[in-house]
Structure formats: C-alpha cells, structure tokens
C-alpha positions in Angstrom: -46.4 7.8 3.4 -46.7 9.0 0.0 -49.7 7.3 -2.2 -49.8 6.1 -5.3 -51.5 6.8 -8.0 -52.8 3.9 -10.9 -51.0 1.8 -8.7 -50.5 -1.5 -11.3 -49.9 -4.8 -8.8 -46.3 -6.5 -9.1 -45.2 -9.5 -9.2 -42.2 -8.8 -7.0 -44.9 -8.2 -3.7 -45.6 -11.8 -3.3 -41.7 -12.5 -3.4 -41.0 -9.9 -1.0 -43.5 -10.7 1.4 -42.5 -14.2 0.9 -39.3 -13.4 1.9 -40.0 -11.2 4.7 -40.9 -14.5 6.7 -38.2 -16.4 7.0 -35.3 -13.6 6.5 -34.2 -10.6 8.3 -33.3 -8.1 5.3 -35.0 -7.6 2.2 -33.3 -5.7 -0.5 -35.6 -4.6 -3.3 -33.5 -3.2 -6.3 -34.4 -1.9 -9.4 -34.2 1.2 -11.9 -35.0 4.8 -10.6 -38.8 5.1 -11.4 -39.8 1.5 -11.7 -41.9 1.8 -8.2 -39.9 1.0 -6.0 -40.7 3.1 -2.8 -44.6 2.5 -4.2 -44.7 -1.4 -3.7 -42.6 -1.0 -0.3 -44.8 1.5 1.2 -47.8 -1.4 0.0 -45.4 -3.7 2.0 -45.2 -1.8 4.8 -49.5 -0.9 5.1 -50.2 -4.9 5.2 -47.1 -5.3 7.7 -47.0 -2.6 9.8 -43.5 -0.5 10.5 -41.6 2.8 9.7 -40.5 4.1 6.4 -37.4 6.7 6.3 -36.7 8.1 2.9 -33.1 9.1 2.4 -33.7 11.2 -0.8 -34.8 14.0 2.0 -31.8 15.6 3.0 -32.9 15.9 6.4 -33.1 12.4 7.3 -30.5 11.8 5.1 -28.2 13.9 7.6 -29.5 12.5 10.3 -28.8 8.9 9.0 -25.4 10.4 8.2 -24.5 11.8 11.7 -25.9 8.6 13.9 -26.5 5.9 11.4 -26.4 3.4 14.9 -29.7 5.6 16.2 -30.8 5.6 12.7 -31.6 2.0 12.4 -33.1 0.9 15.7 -36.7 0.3 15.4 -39.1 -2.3 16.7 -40.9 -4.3 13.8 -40.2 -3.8 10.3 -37.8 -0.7 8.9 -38.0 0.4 5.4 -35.1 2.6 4.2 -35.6 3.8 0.9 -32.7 4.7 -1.6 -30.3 3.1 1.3 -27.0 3.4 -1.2 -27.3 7.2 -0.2 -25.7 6.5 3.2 -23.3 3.2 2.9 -22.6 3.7 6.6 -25.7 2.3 7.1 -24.7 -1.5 5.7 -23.0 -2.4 8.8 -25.3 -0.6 11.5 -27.9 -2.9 9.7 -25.3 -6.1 10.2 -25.0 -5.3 13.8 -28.6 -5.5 14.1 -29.5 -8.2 12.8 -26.6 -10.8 13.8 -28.1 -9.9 17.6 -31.6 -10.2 16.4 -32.1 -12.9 14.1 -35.8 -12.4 13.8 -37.2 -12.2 10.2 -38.4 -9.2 8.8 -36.5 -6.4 10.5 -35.7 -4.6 7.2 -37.0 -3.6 4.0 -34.2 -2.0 2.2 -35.2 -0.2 -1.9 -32.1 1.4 -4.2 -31.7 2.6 -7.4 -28.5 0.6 -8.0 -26.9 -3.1 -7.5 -26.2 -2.8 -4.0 -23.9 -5.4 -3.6 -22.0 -4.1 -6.6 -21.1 -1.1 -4.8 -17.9 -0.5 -3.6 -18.3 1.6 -1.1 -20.6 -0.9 0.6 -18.7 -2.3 3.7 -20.0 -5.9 4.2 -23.2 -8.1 1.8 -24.0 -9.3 4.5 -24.1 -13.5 3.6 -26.7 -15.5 4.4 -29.1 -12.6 6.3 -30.5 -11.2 3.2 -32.4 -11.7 0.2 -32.7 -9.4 -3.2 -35.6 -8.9 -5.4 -35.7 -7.0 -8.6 -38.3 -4.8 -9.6 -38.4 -4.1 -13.2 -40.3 -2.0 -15.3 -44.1 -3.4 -15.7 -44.5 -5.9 -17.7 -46.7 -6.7 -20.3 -48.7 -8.9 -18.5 -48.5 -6.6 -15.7 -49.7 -3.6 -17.8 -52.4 -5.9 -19.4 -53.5 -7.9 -16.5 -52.3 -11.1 -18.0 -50.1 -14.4 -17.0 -46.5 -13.7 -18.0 -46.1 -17.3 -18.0 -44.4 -18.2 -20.7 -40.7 -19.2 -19.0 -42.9 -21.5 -16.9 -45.3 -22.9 -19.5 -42.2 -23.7 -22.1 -40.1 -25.9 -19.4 -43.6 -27.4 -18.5 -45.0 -28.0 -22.0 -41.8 -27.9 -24.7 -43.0 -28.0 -28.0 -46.7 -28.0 -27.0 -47.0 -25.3 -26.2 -49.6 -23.0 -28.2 -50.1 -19.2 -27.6 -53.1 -16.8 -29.7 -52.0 -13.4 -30.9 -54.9 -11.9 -31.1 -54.9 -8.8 -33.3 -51.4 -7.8 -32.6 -49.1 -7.4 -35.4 -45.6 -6.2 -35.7 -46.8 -2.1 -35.3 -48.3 -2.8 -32.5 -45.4 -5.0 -30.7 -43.3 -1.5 -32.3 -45.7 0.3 -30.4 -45.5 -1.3 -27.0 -41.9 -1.8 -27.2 -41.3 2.2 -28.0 -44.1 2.8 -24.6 -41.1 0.6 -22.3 -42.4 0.2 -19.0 -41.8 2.6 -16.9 -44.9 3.5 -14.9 -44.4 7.6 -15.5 -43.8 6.8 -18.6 -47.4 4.7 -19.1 -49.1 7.8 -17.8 -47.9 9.8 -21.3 -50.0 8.5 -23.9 -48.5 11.6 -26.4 -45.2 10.7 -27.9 -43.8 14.3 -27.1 -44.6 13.8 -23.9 -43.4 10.5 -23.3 -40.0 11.9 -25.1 -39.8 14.5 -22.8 -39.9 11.5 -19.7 -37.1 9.5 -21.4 -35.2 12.7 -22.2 -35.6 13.7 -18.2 -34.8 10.3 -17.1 -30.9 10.1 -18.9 -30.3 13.5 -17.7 -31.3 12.8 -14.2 -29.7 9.1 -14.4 -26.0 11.4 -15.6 -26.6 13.6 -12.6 -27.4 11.2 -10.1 -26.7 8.0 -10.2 -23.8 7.7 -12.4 -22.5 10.2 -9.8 -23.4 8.3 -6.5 -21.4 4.9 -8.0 -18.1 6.4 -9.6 -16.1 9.0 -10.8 -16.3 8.8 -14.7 -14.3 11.9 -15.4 -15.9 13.1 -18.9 -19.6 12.5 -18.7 -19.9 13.3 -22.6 -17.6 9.7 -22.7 -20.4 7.7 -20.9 -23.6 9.9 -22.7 -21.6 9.0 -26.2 -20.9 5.1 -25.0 -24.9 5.0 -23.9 -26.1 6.3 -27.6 -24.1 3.9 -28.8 -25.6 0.7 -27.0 -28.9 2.0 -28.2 -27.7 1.9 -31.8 -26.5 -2.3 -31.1 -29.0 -3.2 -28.6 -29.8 -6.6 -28.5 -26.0 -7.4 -30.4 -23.0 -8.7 -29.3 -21.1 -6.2 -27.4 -17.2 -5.1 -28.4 -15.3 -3.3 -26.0 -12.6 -2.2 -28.5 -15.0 -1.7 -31.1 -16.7 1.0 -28.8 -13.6 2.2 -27.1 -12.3 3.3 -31.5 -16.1 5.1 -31.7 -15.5 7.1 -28.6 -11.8 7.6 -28.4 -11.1 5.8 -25.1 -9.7 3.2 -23.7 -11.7 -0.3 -24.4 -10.7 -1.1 -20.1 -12.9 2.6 -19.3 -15.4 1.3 -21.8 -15.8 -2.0 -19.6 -16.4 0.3 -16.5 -18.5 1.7 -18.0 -20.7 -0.8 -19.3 -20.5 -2.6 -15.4 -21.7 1.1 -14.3 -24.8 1.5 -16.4 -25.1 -2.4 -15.1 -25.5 -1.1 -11.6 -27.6 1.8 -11.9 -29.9 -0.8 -13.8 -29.8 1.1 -17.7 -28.5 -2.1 -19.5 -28.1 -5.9 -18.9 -25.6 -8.1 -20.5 -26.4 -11.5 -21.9 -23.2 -14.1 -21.4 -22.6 -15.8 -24.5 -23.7 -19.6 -24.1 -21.4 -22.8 -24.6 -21.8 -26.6 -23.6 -19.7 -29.1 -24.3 -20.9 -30.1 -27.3 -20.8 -26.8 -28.8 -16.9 -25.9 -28.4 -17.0 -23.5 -32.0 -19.1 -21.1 -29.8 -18.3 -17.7 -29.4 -17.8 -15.8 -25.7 -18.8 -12.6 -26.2 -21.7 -11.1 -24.3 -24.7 -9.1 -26.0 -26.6 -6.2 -24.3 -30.1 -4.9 -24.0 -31.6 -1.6 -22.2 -33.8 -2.5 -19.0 -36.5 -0.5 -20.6 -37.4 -0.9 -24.7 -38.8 2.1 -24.5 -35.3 4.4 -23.6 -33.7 2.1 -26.4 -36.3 3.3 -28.9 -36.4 7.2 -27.7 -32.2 6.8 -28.0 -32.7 5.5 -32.1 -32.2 1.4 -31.5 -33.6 0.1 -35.1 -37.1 -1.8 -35.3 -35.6 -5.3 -35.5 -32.9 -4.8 -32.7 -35.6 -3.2 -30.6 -38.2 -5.9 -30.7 -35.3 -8.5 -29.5 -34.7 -6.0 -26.9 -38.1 -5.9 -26.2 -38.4 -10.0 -25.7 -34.7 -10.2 -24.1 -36.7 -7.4 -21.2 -39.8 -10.0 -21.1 -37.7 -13.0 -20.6 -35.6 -11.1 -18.0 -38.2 -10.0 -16.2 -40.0 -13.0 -16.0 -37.4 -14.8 -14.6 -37.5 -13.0 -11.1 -40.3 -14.8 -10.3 -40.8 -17.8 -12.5 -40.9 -21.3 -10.5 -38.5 -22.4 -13.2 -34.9 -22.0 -12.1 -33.2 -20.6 -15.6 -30.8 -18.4 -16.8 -30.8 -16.2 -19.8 -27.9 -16.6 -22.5 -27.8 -16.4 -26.0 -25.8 -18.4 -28.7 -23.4 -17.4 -31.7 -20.5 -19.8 -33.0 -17.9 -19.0 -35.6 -20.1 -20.6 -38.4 -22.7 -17.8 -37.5 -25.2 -20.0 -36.9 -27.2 -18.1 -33.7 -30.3 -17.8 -31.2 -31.2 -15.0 -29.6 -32.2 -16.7 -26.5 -31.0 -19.4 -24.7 -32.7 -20.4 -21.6 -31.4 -23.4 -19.4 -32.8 -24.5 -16.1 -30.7 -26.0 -13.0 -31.2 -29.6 -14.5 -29.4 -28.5 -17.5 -32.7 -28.4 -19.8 -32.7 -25.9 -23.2 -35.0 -23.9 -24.2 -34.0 -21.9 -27.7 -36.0 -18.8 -28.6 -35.2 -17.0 -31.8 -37.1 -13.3 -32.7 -38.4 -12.5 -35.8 -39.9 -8.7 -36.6 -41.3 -10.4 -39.8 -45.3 -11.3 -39.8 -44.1 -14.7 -41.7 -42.0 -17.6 -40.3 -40.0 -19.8 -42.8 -38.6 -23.2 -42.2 -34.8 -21.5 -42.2 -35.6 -19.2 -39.4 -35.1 -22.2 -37.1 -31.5 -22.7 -38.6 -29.6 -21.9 -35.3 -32.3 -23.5 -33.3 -31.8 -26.7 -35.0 -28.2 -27.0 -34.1 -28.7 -26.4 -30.7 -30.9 -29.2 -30.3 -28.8 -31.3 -33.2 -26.0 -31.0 -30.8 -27.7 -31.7 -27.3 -29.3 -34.1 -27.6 -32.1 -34.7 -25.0 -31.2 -31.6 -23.1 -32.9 -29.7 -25.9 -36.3 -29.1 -25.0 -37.8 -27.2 -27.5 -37.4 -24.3 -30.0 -39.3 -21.6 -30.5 -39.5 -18.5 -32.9 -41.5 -15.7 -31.6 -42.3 -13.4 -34.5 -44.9 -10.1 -35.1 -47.8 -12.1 -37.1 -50.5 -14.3 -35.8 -49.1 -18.0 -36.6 -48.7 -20.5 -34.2 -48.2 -24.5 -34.8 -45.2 -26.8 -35.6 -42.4 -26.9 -37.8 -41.8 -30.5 -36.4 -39.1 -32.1 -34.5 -39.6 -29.6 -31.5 -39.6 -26.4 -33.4 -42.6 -24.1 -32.7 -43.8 -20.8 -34.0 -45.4 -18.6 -31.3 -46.4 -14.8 -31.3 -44.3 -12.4 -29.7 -47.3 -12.1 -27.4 -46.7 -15.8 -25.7 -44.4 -14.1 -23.4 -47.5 -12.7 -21.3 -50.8 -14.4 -22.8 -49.0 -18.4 -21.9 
C-alpha cells in the first residue's frame, strides 16, 4: 500500500468511517489528485481489508476479464479509480443485496459516479457518497472551518479576527488552490508547471473515460473561457458565439467538466417572494488555484475562492444547506445564498476591497427585506481586518471567518 507523504488529516475520514458502519458501499469521489486513494488506504490500516488499484493495467485486466472473481473478498474491499471498469457496478450489487453487512466496500473515482452513463445500476439505498475536495484552508492551517455551522448557530453574532491577512495574501492563497501536489510547490514556476500538467492530463484522461467530445481544442477553448467568468453567471449561447459551437455541446460540456470534478455550478436562487429573480446558474473551478493559473481576474477569483470554501464546508457541516446565489432583473445580487432544510437564509456577499461601505449590503438587504423571518443574517466577507455590525442583521466579517469561526 502506497504511503503518503505530509499527509494533511481530512475532514471526509470521520464521514467515511461514519458511514462504513451502518452501510455496505462507500463511494468517495472527488478531483484527480485531491487524495483520494491516500485517505482510503488510511481507511483501510484502522479497518483492516484489501485495496485493488485499477489504474495498474494488470489488475485492471483482470477486473475486466472476471469482474465476479474480482470483487469477492471477506471484510472490507477498496477499489480505487472503480469508473475504469463499469462492469464492476453490478458484481458489486450482486454482492451486497446477498450480504447486507456494512462495510463491504470502499469505492474512490475521479468522476461523479452516478453521472456516468455507462454505469449499469446506482445502486439505491446500499450506498453512500462523500466528496473529497481539495484541502481546505482550515485543513491546510489546522483550523475550524466552521463558519457554515457557526452562521446558522449565531446569525448576526457572529464575530471572526483576521489577523494580519489582507487582500494579497487571500490573492495569495487563492492562486496556491488546494491541491495537495500543488502545496508541495512553494515556487510559482513550479506550481505552474503542476496546473499546466494537471489540464493536460484531465484532456487525456478523464475527459476521455466519460465521453466522446470530438474536437478537444472545443472543450480546452470552453475551459479558458470559464476561467475568464468564474464566479459569474454562466451563458450557454454566449459561450457557444466565442467558440463557434452549438450552445446544446456547450451544456455537455459544462455537465462533463461537472463530472470529472473541474467546475461546479451554482443554481440561481428564488422564493416566493422574490419572483423578479433571475434562473441562470453561475460557475466556479473546484480548485482557485487552476482558475488563477488559467487568467480568472483578482475580484472573480477571490469569490471563486469563497464559493470553494463554502462548498467544501458543506460536505461535512451539521447544518443541512445548500449553496445558491441571487440576481433579479433590477440587478440587485448576492454572491451566496445559503438555506438550510427549515428554509432559514443566510446571505454572503464578497468584497476584494480592504473597506466595507454601508451599500455593499444593497442585495443583502433585499433578501432579508423580502423574507421576512427566514432571513437569518447577512454577511460581507471582504480582504481587510473589520468586523462588527452594520445593524439590522448585516455583518462585516474577514474573508478568513470561513476557517478561523
């Protein structure tokens, strides 16, 4: 089993071990170098079992020519990179409906595995999914990462200290992304030459193992482009005039970068008391760092940056929330909407400035004009060191909040 080296502990290991108890396959899905296979093999020391890795080729053929044999094992099974042999899927269903026993398998991929076509069966109700993300900032830093938690808990109380971090050094750790590899390269050249790697290897890979695009240039044009609107609201027939195809390929697109984890898309929010809102979704790169070393501009990539934060942070918060984001045809906007499973708000808006004024809270203040009671509090997360009330549930927090809550 393969060791790993400044191994950084993840938040996803309590939520697969969790989950290992009371369910019989565990799917851990993420990016390609987020650490995957790392925190599985970590899984599988404290638990005991076998790990198969189909990026080999020769247990890759061998998973190919008896995928049956291939998956009976006693105890836990870890198959990492599983989307390499879908045959698998329903070998692994014909296990575990005659063993019901939790734990029996441990599955990692580069891709949404459910979003695959070429997957036979989900299998309902006998698995559970965890994303792995690239680190964190709390992870890299040791720190809580507790702000989704700490904003549903305390609203407008809540109060968060910057420290010495100012807007270059948010630029800074935004441009550095997450990925472990990546961490390791402290020398922007360096680190360049990862991100450069990554793309091509993303193009030649796993682009490949989910469809056929038919003119790679296409998708390596479509992905420069998101970089250059990251964090903004995403146009399919804007995109499909840049690059000269259809705006229907350009959607394919978008839902395959989706699945091999390279982007996410935001759904534009709406209640019911907010019918002038628009529908159309934004996007963000999984990692800040690829949408800085691809030219994304300082302001869209710190929103990136706290979009990724938010995301990540909702894998494993105990608050039950999903991440939208607001526009209506007066442009009035937030960058962030968060609402949990009792219908509660939570606005963020993201500032690159040091300085917060009274009108930055402009879109947050219709929100919360508009819901009522369901508006929880608003917050504007900006580069400088401020933090304290702009009354009537409007708060001022350092971008730093995210992890230091």
């Amino acid at each position: 089993m393969r060791e790993a080296v400044d191994y950084v502990p993840r938040r996803a290991a309590q939520l697969v071990a969790e989950a290992l108890l009371d369910t019989r396959v565990v799917v851990l899905n993420g990016a390609r170098q987020v650490g995957k296979s790392t925190l599985a093999e970590r899984v599988l020391r404290h638990n005991g079992g076998v790990a198969r890795y189909l990026d080999k080729g020769e247990v890759r053929a061998i998973a190919e020519a008896d995928p049956g044999a291939f998956v009976r094992h006693d105890g836990l099974l870890m198959i990492d990179e599983v989307q390499r042999v879908p045959d698998l899927w329903l070998e692994i269903k014909h296990v575990v409906d005659r063993d019901p026993r939790p734990g029996s398998f441990l599955l990692t991929g580069s891709a949404r595995l459910l979003a695959l076509r070429e997957l036979p069966d989900a299998l309902p109700g006998r698995t559970e999914t965890v994303e792995l993300w690239p680190l964190s900032q709390g992870e890299i830093d040791g720190a809580p990462d507790g702000f989704v938690d700490s904003a549903f808990e305390q609203g407008p109380d809540l109060r968060a200290a910057s420290g010495e971090l100012r807007k270059k050094d948010y630029l800074a750790r935004a441009k550095r992304g997450g990925y472990p590899e990546a961490l390791l390269r402290e020398a922007p050249r360096r680190r360049a030459r990862f991100f450069a790697s990554y793309l091509a290897d993303l193009m030649t890979r796993d682009v490949e193992q989910v469809a056929d695009i038919g003119r790679a240039s296409d998708m390596r044009r479509l992905i420069s482009l998101l970089a250059a609107q990251t964090a903004g609201l995403l146009s399919f027939n804007r995109l499909a005039n840049d690059i000269g195809i259809a705006a229907h390929t350009v959607k394919r697109y978008v839902e395959i970068l989706e699945t091999i984890y390279l982007v996410r898309t935001v759904p534009a929010w709406s209640g019911n008391r907010t019918t002038r809102a628009v529908a159309t979704p934004k996007v963000f790169f999984v990692d800040s760092g690829l949408a800085a070393h691809l030219g994304a501009d300082e302001g869209a990539l710190l929103e990136n940056f706290v979009l990724g934060e938010l995301a990540r942070q909702l894998t494993w918060s105990e608050t039950f929330a999903t991440l939208h984001h607001y526009r209506d045809r007066d442009q009035y906007e937030v960058d962030a909407v968060l609402e949990d499973n009792t219908g509660r708000v939570i606005g963020i808006e993201v500032k690159a400035a040091e300085t917060v004024r009274s009108d930055d809270f402009r879109g947050l203040r219709l929100l919360q004009r508009r819901l009522g009671d369901r508006f929880l509090a608003g917050y504007v997360l900006h580069a400088g060191e401020l933090a304290g009330s702009f009354g009537d549930g409007m708060v001022c927090l350092p971008i730093s909040a995210l992890w230091t809550a």
